[in-house]
C-alpha positions as CSV (number, residue, x, y, z in Angstrom):
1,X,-55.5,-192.7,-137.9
2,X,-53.6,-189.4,-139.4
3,X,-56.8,-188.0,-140.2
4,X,-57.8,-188.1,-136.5
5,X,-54.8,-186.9,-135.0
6,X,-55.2,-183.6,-137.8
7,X,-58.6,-183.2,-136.3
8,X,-57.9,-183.3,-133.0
9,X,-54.8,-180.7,-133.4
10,X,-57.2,-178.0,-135.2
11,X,-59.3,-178.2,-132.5
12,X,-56.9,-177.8,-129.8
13,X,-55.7,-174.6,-131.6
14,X,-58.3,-171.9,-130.6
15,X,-58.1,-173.1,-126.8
16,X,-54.0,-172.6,-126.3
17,X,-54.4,-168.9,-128.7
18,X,-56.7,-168.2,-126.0
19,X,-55.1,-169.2,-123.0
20,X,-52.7,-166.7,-121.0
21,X,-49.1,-167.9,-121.1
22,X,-46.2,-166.2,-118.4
23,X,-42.9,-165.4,-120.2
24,X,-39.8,-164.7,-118.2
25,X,-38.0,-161.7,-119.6
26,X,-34.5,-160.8,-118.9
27,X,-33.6,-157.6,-119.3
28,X,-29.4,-157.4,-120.2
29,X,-27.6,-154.5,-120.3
30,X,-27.9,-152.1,-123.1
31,X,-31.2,-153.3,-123.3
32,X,-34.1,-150.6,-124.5
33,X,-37.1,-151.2,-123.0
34,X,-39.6,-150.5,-125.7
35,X,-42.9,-148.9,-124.7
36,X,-44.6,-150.9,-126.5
37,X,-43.7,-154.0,-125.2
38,X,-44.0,-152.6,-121.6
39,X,-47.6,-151.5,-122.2
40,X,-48.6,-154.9,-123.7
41,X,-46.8,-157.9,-121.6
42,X,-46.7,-155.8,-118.1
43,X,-49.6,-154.8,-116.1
44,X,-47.8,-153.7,-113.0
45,X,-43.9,-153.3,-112.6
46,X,-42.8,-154.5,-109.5
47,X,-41.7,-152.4,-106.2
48,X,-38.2,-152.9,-106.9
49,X,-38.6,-152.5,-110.8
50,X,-36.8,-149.4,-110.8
51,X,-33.7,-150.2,-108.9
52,X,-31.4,-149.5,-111.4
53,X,-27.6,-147.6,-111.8
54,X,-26.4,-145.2,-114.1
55,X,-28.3,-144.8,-117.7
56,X,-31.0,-142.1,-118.7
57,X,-35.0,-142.4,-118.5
58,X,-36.1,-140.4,-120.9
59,X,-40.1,-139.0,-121.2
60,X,-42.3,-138.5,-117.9
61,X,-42.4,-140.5,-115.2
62,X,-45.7,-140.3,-113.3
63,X,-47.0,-140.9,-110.0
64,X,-50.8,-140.8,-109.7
65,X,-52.6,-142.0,-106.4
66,X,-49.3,-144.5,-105.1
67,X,-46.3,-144.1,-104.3
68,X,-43.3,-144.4,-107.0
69,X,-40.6,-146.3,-104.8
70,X,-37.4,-147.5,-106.6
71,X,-33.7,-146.5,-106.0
72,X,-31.5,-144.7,-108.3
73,X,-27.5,-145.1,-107.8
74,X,-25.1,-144.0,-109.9
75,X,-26.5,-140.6,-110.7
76,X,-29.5,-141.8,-113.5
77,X,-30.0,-138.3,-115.6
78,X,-34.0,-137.6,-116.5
79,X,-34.3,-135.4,-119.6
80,X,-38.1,-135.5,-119.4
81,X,-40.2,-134.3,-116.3
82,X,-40.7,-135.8,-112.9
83,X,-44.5,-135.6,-111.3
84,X,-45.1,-136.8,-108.1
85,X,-48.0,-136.1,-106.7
86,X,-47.4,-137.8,-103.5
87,X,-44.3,-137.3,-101.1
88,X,-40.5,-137.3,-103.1
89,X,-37.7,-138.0,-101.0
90,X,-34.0,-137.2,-102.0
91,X,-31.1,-138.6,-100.0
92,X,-28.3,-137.4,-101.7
93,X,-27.9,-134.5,-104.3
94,X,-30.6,-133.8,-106.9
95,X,-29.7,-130.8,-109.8
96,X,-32.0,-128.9,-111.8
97,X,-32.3,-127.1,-114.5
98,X,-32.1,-123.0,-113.8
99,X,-36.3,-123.3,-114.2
100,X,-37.1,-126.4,-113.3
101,X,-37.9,-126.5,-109.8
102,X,-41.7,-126.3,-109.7
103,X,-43.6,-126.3,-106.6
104,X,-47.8,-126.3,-106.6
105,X,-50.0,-123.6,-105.1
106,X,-52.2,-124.6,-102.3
107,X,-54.8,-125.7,-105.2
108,X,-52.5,-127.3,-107.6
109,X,-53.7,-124.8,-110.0
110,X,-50.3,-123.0,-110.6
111,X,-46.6,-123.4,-110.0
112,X,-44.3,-121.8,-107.4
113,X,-41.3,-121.8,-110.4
114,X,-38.0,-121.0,-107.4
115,X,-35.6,-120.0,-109.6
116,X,-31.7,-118.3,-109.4
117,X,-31.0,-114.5,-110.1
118,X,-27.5,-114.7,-110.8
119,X,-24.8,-117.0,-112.0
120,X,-22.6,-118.4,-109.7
121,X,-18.8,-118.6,-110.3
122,X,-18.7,-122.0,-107.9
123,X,-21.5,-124.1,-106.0
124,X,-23.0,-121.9,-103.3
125,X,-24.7,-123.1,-100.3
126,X,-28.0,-122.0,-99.1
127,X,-28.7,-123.0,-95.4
128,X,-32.5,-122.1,-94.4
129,X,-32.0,-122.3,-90.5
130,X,-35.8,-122.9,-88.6
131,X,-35.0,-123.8,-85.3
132,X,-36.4,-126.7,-83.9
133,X,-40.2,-125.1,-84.9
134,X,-42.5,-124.7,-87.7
135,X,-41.9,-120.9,-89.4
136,X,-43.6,-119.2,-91.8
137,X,-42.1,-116.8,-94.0
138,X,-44.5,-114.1,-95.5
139,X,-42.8,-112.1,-98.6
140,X,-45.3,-109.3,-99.6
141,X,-43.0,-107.2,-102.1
142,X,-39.3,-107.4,-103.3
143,X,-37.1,-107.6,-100.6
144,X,-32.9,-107.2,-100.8
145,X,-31.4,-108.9,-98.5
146,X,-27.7,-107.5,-98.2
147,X,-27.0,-107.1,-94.2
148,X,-26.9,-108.5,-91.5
149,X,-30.4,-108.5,-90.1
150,X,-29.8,-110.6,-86.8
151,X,-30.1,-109.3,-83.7
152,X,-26.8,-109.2,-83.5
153,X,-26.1,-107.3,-86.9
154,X,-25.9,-103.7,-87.3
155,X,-28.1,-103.2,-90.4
156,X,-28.6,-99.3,-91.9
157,X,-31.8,-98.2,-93.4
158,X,-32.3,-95.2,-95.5
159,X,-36.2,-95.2,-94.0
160,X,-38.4,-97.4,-92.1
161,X,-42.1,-97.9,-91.8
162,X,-43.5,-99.4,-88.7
163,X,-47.4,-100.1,-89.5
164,X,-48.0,-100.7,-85.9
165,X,-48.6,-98.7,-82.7
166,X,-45.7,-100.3,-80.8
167,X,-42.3,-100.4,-81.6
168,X,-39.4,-102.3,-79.3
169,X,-35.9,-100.7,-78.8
170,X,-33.7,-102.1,-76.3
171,X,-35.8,-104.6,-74.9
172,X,-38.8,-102.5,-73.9
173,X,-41.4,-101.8,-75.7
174,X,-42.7,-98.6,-76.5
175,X,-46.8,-97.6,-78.0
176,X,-46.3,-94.7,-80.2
177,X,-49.2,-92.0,-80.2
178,X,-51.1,-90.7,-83.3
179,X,-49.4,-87.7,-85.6
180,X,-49.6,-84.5,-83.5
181,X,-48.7,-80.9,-84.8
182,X,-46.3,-80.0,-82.0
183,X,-45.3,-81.2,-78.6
184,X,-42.5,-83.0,-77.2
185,X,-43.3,-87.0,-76.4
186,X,-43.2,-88.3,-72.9
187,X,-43.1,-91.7,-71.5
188,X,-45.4,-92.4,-68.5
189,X,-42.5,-94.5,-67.1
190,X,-43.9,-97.9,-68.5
191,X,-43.1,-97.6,-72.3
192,X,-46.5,-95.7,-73.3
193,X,-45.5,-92.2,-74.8
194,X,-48.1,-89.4,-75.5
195,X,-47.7,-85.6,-76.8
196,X,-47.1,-83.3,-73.7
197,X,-45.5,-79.5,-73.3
198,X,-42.1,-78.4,-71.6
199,X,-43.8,-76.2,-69.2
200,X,-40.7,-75.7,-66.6
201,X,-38.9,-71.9,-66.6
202,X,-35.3,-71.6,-67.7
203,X,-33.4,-71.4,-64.0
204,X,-35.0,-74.5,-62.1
205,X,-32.8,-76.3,-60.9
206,X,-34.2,-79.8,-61.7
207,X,-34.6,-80.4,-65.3
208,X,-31.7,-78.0,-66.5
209,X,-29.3,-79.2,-63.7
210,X,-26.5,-76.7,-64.8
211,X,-28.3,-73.5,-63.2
212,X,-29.2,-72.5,-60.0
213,X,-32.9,-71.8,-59.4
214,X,-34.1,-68.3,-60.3
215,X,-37.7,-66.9,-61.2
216,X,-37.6,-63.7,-63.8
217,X,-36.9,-60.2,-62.8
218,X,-36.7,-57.1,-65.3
219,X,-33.5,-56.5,-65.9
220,X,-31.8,-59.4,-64.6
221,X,-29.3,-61.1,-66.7
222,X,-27.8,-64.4,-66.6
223,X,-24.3,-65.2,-66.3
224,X,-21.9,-68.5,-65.4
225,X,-20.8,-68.7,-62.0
226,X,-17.5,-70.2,-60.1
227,X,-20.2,-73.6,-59.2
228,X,-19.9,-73.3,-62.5
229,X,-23.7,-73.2,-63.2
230,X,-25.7,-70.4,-65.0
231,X,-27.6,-67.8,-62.1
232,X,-29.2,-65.1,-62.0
233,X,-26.9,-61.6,-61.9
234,X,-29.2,-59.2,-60.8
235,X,-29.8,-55.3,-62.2
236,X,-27.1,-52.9,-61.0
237,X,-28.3,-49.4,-59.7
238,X,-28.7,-46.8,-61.7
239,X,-25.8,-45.4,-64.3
240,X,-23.8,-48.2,-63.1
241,X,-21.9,-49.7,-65.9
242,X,-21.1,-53.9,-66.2
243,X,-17.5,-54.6,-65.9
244,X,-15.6,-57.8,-66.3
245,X,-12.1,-58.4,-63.7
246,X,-10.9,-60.7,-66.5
247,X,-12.7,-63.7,-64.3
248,X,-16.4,-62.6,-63.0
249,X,-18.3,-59.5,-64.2
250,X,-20.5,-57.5,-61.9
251,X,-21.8,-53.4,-62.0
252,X,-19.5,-51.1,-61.4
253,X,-19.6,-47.2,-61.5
254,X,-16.8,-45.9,-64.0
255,X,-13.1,-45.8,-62.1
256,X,-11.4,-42.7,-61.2
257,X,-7.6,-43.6,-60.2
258,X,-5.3,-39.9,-59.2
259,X,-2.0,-39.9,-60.7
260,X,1.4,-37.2,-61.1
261,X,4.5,-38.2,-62.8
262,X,4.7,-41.0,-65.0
263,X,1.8,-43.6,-65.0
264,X,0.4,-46.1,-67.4
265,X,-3.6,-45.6,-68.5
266,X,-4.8,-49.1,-67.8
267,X,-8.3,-51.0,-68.7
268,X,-9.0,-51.3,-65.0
269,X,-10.3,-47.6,-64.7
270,X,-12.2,-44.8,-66.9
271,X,-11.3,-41.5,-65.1
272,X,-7.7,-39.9,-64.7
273,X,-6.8,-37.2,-62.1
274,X,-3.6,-35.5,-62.8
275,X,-2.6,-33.1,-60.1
276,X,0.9,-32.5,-61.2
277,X,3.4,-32.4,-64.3
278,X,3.2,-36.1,-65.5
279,X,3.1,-38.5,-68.7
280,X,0.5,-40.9,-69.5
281,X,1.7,-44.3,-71.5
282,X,-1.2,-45.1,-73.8
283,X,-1.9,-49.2,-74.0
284,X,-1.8,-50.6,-77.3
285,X,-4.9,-49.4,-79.6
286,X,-5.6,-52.6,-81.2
287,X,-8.8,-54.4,-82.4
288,X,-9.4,-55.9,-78.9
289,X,-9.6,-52.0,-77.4
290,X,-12.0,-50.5,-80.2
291,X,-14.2,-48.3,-78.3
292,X,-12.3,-48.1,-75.2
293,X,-12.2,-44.7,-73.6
294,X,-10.3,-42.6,-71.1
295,X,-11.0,-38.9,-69.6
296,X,-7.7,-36.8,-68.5
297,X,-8.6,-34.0,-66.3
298,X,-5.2,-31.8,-65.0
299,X,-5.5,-30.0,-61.9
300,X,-2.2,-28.8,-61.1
301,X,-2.0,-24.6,-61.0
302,X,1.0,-25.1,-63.3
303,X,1.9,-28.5,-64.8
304,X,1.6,-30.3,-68.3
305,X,-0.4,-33.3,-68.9
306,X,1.5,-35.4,-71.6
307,X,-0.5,-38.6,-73.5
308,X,2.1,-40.9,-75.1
309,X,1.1,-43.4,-77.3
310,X,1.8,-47.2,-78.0
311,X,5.0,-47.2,-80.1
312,X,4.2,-45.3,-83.4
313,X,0.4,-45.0,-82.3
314,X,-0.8,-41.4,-82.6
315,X,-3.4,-39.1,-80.5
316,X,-5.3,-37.2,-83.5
317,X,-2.5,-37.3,-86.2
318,X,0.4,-37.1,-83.3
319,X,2.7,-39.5,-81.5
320,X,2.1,-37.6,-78.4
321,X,-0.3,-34.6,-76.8
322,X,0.2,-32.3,-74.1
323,X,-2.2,-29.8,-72.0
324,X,-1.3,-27.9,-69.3
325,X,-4.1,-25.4,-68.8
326,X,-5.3,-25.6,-64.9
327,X,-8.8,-27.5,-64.6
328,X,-9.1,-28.7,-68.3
329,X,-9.8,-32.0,-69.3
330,X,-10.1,-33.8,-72.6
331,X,-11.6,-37.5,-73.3
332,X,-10.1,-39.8,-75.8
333,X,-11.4,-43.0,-78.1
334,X,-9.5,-45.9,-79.3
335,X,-11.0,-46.8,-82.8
336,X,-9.0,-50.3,-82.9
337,X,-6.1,-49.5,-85.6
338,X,-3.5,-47.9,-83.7
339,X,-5.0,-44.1,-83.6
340,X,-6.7,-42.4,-80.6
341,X,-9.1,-39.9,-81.0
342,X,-9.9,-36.8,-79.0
343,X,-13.3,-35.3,-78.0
């Protein structure tokens, strides 16, 4: 009877070696899950699988073709690298390393590596603001971002390159024309500007509105007016002279004034007749008379014609100068530092 049983055990061997046997595993904590193990006992790990809090996963976790669902809590650290090449979705904060942050071209071929310039002497916040729209953003060279570029900011430029034809300022938009060698630009009225010529004369009124319409005449000068605006002073006669009142100028012949006795020689006239004994008070021979003249003629049959001068100013080397011969005359020229000269 032994013999049989020993039989029939070795022969029931082979079919339990063969048969697949399920063997609940508890994982405790502190537990290492060895690779090994994983690889042989588990074909799938379960949807939940993952859930876990605290710890560290170490080496790469892959997602190929699925999704990799799980929750973290407790802020899990990974020291190896995370592929997902379906969607990832973080709920609360996720840190990486300064180079870590890779992001796939359109072919997967290379990585968009986003990385920081500087370092930071606290958490800074970066808020990318979009609106409630799709936006692209297209960077074709390095770009400094250090104003305020809103439409509300006030940026400076040192130079600016517009590629395109039309430029806006102000809310209206304005097409620019090709280089030109000269001219002055001109809007038709609707934003469009083109090369054009100031053709309009000097005095006309319209475009220079601070002058009184005029067309050219030799010899015409222009001067400002009481209005005031600029107009047209038209040529004097001939040998008349252009004098200034201290308000207006206009043409004037020189200014003969007839004196005896004591006078003053004043700016307001050229031409003294003295027709008896008198003295002539000289004005001052400063800097704002250089070049002013007067002409003394004495007339009297028998007086003296005396010139006095401002203060301690001379008359050719003398405080004062006297005539007195009937009919003669003498001219004299201020030369702006105190001394009068005669001719």
């Amino acid at each position: 009877m032994r013999k049989w049983l020993l039989v029939l055990a070795s022969l029931a061997l082979p079919t339990l070696a063969q048969a697949q046997i399920s063997i609940n595993y508890t994982f405790t904590a502190g537990t290492v899950i060895d690779p090994d193990q994983m690889n042989t006992n588990f074909s799938t790990i379960g949807t939940n699988a993952l859930n876990r809090t605290g710890g560290t996963v170490t080496g790469a976790i892959a997602s190929s073709g699925g999704s990799l669902t799980g929750t973290w809590t407790g802020g899990p650290t990974f020291s190896g690298a995370l592929v997902f090449s379906g969607s990832f979705t973080v709920t609360g904060s996720a840190t990486f390393d300064s180079d870590a942050l890779h992001i796939f071209d359109t072919n997967a071929s290379h990585d968009l590596i986003i990385t920081p310039g500087s370092d930071l002497s606290a958490d800074r916040v970066l808020t990318l603001t979009t609106g409630d729209s799709a936006r692209t953003v297209t960077i074709s060279g390095d770009a400094t971002i250090s104003q305020d570029y809103s439409s509300s900011g006030s940026p400076t430029f040192a130079g600016l390159t517009v590629s395109g034809a039309t430029v806006s300022l102000r809310g209206v938009s304005y097409t620019w024309p090709a280089a030109a060698a000269s001219g002055v630009l001109v809007s038709n009225g609707s934003g469009v500007l083109s090369w054009g010529s100031v053709t309009n004369v000097l005095l006309d009124g319209a475009n220079h509105t601070d002058t009184l319409a005029a067309s050219v005449t030799r010899g015409d000068i222009i001067v400002g007016n009481s209005t005031p605006k600029w107009s047209e002073l038209a040529i004097g006669t001939a040998s008349k002279v252009l004098r200034s009142d201290g308000t207006d100028v206009g043409w004037a012949w020189p200014v003969v004034s007839s004196q005896s006795g004591t006078f003053s020689a004043t700016d307001s006239a050229d031409y003294y007749i003295v027709s008896a004994t008198a003295t002539a008070n000289l004005p001052a021979c400063n800097s704002g008379r250089s070049g002013k003249w007067f002409h003394f003629k004495n007339t009297a049959a028998s007086g003296t014609v005396t010139l006095d001068g401002n203060s301690s100013e001379t008359i050719d080397g003398a405080t004062t100068y006297a005539f007195s011969q009937q009919y003669a005359s003498i001219s004299i020229v201020c030369d702006g530092g105190g001394a009068w000269s005669i001719f």
